[in-house]
LUMBAVO-501761 format. One record per atom (N, C-alpha, C, CB): x, y, z; residue in one letter. Coordinates in pm, whole numbers, plus 50000, padded with zeros to 5 digits. Glycine has a CB too. Example, Ala and Ser with C-alpha at 12.3 -4.5 7.8 and 13.67 -1.06 7.14 Angstrom:
2
513194943150780A512304955050780A513204967050780A511314955350905A512854977550708S513674989450714S512905000350787S514084994050572S
This chain:
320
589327629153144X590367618953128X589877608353029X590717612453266X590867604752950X590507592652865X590527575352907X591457594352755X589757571752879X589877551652904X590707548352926X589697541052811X591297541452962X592537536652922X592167521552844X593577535653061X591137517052859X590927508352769X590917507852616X590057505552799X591157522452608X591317530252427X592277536652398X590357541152378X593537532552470X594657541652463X595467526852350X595507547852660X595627518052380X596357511252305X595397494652178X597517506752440X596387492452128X595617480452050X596657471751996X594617485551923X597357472952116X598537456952064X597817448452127X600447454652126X598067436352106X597647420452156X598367419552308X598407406052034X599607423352301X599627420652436X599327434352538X601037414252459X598557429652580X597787438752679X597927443552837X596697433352679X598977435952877X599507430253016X601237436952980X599297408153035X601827440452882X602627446552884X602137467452872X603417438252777X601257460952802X600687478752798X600137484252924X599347481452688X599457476152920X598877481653137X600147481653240X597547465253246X601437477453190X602727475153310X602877487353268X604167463053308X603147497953120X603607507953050X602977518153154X603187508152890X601607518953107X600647525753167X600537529453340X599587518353123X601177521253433X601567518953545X602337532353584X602307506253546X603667521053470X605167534353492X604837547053481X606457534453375X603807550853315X603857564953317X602977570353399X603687570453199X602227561753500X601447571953639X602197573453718X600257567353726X603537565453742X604127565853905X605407579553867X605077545253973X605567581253717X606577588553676X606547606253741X606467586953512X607727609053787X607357623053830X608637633653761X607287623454020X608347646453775X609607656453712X610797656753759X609407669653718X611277646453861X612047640953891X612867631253856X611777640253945X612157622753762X612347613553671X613317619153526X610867608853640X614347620353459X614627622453422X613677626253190X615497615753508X613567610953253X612527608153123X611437623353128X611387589653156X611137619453212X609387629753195X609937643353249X607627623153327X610747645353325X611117660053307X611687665453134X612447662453426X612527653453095X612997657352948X611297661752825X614077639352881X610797658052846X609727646152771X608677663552815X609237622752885X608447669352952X607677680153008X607787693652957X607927680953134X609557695152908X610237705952937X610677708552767X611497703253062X611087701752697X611497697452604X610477715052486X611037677252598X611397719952456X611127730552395X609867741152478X610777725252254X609847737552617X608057747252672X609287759252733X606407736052866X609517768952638X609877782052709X609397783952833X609467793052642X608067786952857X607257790552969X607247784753082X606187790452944X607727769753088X607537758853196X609027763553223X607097740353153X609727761153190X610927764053211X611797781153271X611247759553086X611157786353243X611337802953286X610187799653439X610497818553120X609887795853443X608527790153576X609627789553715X607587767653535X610237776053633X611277770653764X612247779953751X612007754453758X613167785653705X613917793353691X614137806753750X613857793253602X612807809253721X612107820553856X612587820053979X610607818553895X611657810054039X611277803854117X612757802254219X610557792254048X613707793954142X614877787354174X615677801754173X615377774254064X616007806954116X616917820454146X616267835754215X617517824653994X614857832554193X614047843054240X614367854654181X614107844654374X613827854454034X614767867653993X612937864453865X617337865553915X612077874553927X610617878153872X610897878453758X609877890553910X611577890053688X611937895053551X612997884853429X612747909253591X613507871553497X613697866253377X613257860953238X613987861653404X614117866753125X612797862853067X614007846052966X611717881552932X613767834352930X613817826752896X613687826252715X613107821952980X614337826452663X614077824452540X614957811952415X614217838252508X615437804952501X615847790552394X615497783252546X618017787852299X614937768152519X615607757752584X615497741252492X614877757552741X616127737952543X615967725652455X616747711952575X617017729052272X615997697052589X616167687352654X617087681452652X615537681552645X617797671852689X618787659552633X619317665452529X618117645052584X620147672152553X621147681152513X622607679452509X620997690252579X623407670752389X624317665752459X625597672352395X624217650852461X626717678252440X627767685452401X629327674752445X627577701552486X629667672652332X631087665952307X632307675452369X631327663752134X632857670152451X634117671952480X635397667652413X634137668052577X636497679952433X637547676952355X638347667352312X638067681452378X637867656752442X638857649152482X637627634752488X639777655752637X636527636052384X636107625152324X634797617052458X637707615452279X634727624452580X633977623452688X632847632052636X634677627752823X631997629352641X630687639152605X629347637452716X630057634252434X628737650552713X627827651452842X626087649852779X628167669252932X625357644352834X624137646252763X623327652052894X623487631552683X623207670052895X622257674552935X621127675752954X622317678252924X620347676953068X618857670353086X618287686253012X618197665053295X618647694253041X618187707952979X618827719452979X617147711753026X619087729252888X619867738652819X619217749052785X620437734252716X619067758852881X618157773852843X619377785352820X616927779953000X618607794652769X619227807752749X618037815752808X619667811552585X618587830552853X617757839952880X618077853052771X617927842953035X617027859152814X617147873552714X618817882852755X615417886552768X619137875952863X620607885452886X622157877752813X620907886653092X621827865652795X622607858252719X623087844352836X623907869052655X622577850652953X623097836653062X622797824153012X622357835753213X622977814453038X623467802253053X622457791953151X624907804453110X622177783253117X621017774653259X620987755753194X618477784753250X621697752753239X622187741853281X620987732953392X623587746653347X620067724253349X619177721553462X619287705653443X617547728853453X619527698753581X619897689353593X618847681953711X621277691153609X618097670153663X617497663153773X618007649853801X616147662153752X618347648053971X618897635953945X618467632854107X620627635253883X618037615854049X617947604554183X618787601754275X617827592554153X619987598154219X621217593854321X622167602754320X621937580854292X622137606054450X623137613254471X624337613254392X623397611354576X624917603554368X626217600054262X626177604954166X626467587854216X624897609054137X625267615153983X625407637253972X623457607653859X625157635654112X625527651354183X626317654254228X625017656354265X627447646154158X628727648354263X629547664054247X629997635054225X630557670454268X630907681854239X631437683154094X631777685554334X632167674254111X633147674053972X632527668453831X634467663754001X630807661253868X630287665553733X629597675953690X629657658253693X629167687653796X628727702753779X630257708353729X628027711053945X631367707953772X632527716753754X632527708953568X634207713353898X632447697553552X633027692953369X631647701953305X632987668653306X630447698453369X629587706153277X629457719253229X628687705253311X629887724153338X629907742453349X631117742653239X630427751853545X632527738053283X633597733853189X633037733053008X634127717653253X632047720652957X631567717852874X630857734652770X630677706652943X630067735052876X629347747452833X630147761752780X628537751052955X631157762852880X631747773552857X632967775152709X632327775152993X633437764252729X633977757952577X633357757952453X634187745052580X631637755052473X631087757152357X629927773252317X630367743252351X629977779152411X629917796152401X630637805952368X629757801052488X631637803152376X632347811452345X633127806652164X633297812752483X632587820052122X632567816951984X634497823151932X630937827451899X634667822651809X635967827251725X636397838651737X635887826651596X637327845551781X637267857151826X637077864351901X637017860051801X635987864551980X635217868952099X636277865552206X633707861152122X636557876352288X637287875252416X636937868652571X637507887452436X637467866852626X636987856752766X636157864552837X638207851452879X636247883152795X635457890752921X633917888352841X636007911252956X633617880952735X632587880252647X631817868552699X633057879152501X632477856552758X631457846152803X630407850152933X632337833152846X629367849552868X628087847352970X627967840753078X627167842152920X627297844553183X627247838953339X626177829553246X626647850853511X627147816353391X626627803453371X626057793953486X627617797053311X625017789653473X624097779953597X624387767853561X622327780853605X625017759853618X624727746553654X623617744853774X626067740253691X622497740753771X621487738753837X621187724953889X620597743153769X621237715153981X621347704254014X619927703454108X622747701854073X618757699654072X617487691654153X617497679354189X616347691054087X617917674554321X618557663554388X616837659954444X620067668054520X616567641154428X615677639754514X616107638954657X615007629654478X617287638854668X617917640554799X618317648154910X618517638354789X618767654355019X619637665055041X621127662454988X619627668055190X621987663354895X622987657154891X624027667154948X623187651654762X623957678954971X624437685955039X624797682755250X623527696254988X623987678355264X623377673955422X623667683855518X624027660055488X622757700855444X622807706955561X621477714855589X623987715355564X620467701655535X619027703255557X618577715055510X618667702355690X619097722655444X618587738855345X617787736855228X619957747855269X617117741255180X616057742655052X617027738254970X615317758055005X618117746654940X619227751454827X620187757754881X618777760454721X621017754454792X622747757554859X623327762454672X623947735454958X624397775354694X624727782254597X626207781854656X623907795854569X626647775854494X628247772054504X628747784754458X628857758354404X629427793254492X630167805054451X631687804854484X629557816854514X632807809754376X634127807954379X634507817954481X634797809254245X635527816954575X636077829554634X637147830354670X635567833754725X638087838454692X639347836954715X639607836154883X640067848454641X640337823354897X640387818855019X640857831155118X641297806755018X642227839555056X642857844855181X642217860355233X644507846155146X640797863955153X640397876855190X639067873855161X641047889255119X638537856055131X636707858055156X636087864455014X636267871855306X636797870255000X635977878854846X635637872054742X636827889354766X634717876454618X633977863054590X634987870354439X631717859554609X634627857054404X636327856254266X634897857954100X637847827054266X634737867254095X633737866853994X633857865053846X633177876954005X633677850053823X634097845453686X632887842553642X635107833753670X631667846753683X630467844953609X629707831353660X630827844453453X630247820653691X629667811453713X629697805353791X629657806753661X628097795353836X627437793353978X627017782353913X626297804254056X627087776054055X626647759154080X624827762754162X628237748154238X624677754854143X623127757354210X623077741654303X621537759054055X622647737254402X621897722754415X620397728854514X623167708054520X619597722854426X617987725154533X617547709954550X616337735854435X617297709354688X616957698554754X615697702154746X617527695554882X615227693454706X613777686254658X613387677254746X613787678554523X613757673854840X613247666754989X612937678155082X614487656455070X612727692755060X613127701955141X611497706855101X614677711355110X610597702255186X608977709555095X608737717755239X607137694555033X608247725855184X607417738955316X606507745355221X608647754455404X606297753355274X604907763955232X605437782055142X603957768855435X606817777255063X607367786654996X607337786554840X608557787055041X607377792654759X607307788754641X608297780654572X607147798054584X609427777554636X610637766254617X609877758754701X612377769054664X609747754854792X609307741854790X607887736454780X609757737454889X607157748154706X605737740054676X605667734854508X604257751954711X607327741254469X607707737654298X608057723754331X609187747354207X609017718254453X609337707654482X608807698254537X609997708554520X607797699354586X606597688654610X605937687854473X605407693454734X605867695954344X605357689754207X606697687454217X604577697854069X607877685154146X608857678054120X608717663954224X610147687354135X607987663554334X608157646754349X606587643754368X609267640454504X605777651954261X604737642754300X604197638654148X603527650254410X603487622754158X603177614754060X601617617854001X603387600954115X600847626254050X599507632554051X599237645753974X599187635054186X598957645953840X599417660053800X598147668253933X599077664253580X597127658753919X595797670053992X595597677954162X594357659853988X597437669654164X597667673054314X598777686254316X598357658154400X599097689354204X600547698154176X600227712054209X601137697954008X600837723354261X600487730954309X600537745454174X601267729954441X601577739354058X601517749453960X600867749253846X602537751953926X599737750053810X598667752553694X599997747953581X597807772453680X600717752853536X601707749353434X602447734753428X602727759253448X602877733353548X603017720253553X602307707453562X603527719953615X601137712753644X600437700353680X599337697753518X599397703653858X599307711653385X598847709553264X599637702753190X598547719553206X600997704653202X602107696553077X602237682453180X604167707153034X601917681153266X601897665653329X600467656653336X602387666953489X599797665653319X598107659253269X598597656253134X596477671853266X598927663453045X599027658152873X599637645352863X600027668152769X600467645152916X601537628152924X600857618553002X603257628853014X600187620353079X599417613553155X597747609953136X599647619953259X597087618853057X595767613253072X595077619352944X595027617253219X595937620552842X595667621552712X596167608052641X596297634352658X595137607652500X595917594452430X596717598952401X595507586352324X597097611452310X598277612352259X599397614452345X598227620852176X599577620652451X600277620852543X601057606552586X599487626252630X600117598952630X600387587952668X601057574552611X599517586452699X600227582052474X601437567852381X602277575552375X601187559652207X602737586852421X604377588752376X605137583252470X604937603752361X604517586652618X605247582952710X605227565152703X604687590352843X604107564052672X604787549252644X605577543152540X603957541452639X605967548452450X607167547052382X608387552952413X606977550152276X608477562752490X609437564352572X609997551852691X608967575952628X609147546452697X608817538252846X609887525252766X606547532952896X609127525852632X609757509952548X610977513752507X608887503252396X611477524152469X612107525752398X613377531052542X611417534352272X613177532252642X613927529952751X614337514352780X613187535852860X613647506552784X613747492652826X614827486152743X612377485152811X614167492852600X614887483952514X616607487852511X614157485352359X616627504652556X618087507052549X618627498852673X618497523752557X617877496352772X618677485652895X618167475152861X618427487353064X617817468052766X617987457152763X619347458452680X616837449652718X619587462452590X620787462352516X622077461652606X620807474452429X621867475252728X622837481252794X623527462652851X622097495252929X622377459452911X622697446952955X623187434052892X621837444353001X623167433552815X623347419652711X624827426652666X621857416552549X624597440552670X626237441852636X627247440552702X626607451552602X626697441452854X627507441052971X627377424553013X626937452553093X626497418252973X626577400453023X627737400752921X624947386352985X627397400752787X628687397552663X630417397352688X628557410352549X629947413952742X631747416652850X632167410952919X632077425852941X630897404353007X631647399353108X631617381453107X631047406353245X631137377653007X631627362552949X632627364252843X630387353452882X632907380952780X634367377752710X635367377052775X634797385952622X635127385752888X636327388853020X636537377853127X635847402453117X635337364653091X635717351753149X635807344853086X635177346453223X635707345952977X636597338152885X637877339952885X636297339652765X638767352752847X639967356452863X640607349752961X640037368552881X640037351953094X640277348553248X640367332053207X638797354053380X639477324153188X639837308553163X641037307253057X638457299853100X641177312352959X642007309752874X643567312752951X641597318152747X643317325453014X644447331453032X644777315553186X644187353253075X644217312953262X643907304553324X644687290453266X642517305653327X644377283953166X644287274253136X645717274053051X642997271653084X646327283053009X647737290852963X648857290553063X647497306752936X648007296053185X648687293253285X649097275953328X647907300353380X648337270853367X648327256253414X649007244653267X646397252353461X648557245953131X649837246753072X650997245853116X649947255053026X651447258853136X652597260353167X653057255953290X652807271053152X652337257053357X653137248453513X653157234853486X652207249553679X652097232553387X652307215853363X653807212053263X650687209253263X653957221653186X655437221453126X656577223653249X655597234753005X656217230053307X657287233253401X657387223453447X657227242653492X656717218353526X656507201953590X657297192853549X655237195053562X656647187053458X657417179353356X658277179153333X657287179153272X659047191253308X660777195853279X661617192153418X661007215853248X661017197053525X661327195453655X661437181653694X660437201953732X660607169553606X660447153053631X661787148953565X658937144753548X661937155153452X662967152453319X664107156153385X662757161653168X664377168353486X665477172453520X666047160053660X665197189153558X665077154253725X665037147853803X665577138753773X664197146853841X664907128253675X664777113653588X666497117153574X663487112253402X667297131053495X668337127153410X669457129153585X668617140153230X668657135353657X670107131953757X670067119653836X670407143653876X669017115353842X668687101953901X669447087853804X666837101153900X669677092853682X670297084853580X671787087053613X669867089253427X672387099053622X673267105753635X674087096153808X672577123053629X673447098253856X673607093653991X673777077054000X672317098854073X673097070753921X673107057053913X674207054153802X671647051253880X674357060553738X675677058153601X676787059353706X675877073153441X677107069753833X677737069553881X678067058453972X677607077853899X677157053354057X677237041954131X677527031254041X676077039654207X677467032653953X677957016653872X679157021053836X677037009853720X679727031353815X681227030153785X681897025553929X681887045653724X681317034454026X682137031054204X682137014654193X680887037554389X680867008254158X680696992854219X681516987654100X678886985154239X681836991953968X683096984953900X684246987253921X683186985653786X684566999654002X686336998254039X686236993854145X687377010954048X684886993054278X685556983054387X685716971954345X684906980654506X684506965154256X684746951054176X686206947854148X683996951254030X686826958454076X688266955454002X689376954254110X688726968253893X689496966054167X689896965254314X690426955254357X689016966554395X689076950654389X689266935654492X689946924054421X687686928554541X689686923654325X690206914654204X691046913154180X690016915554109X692076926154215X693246930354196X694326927554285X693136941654183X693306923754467X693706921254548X693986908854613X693286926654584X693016902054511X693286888354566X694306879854459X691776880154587X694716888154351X696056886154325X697506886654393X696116892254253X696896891554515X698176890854562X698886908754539X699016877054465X698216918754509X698696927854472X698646937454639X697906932354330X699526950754680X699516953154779X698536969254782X700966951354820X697466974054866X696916986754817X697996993154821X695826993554887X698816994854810X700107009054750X700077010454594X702107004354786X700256995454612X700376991654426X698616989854358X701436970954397X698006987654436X696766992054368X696487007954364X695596985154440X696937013954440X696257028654478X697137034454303X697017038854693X698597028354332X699397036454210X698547035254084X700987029654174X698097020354078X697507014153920X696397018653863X697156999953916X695387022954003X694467027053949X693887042553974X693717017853972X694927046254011X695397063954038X694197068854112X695627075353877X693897059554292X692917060954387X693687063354497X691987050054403X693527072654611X694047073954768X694337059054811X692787081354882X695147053654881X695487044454925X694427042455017X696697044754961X693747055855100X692797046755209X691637041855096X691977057755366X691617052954986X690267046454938X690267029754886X689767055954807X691707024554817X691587014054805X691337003054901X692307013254754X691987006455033X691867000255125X690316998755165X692697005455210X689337008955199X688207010255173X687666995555106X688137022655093X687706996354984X687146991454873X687686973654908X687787000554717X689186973454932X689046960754956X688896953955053X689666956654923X688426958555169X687976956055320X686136954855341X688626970955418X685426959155200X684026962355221X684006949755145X683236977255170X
């Protein structure tokens, strides 16, 4: 094993030893370092594959990591890994922490994804290759405590299995015993290459781990992760002070307007309150006249006629 006191020579030194941390606690579970493990090793990869379908004689001949295939409809998937075998199948290998990201319906878009981009111009549908979506959960996300569980299509009303080539896989990786699936899955969660039970794995996890060159990669992986969440984040604070901004504006647009409304509602008030008092001063000038009229000597018949009012109302008027 190398120093680690000779692995780096930046000034800050307390960020490199935090680096150095991560890439010991990192396991093939980790998305990073499974990509980072697997990433063009034919051999590591035909290993698990084995292993996981139990089929001795596969033989593996493309794979490639972070693998990402565009959808039609402008959604695009970035695959943790993408093999082919010598028969033309298909292997889809997926490691994931939270359950959420194992849900059904993102194995059904991927398998979907894949099959869209295999099948070439011409070539007929009986021509697409059986296809694995493979899902390594640190979880059981299944919850029926089994190693592995195999999704197969079948037709409900006779049980029979509907053979369109393609299979869902999920292997629970919380599921360790003394089998060759789960002594692959105790290295998939362990952080120790010197504890790993497969010579292949626990060598491509020594290189990242206790080589210099190894190690500064993973630690630029390590930075060059941070830095995409630091971004991720500053883009998402940004959103969400433009989206409270909007919210105040839209806010303050509002109250505006109730304050116009208001106001109009004072104005509508003010002009009947004017309205109402213009009126009382005409009433208090014809009782005024009225009476005036009455102490002439005039009779309310002959006032009611003169000033074209009900006789009681004049009477009213000159009795108040």
């Amino acid at each position: 094993m190398i120093q680690e006191e000779n692995l780096f020579y930046d000034e800050d030194s307390l960020v490199d030893e935090e680096k150095l941390e991560i890439v010991r606690q990192l396991r093939l579970i980790d998305d990073t370092f499974f990509a980072v493990c697997f990433e063009q090793d034919i051999e590591l990869t035909e290993l698990i594959l084995k292993i996981i379908l139990e089929k001795d004689d596969l033989e593996v001949t493309y794979v490639k990591t972070q693998h990402t295939i565009r959808g039609l409809g402008g959604h695009s998937a970035l695959l943790d890994a993408l093999a082919k075998d010598s028969s033309g199948k298909i292997y889809n290998i997926e490691v994931q922490r939270s359950n959420q990201g194992a849900i059904p319906q993102r194995a059904r878009y991927y398998g979907g994804l894949i099959d869209s981009q295999s099948l070439r111009e011409g070539e007929e549908y009986k021509d697409l290759h059986e296809t694995y979506v493979i899902f390594i959960t640190e979880h059981d996300v299944m919850k029926g405590n089994l190693p592995i569980y195999h999704v197969d299509r079948m037709v409900r009303e006779t049980g029979q299995p509907f053979c369109d080539g393609s299979c869902i896989i999920y292997v629970n990786a919380s599921f360790i015993d003394d089998t060759p699936l789960g002594r692959l899955m105790q290295d998939f969660l362990c952080s120790d290459p010197r504890r790993m039970n497969y010579d292949l794995l626990s060598r491509k996890s020594s290189y990242f781990k206790e080589t210099e060159t190894g190690v500064k990669k993973m630690c630029k992986l390590v930075q060059d992760y941070a830095d995409k969440q630091n971004i991720a984040l500053i883009a998402k604070i940004a959103e969400a002070e433009t989206k409270a901004q909007a919210a105040e504006t839209k806010a303050q647009a509002a109250e505006t307007k109730a304050q116009a409304a208001q106001a109009e509602a004072q104005a509508a008030e003010t002009k009947a309150q004017a309205a109402q008092a213009e009126v009382q001063a005409a009433e208090a000038s014809r009782k005024k006249m009225v009476q005036s009229i009455s102490r002439k000597g005039f009779s309310p018949e002959q006032i009611a006629e003169l000033v074209d009012l009900p006789c009681e109302t004049v009477r009213a008027m000159i009795e108040a």
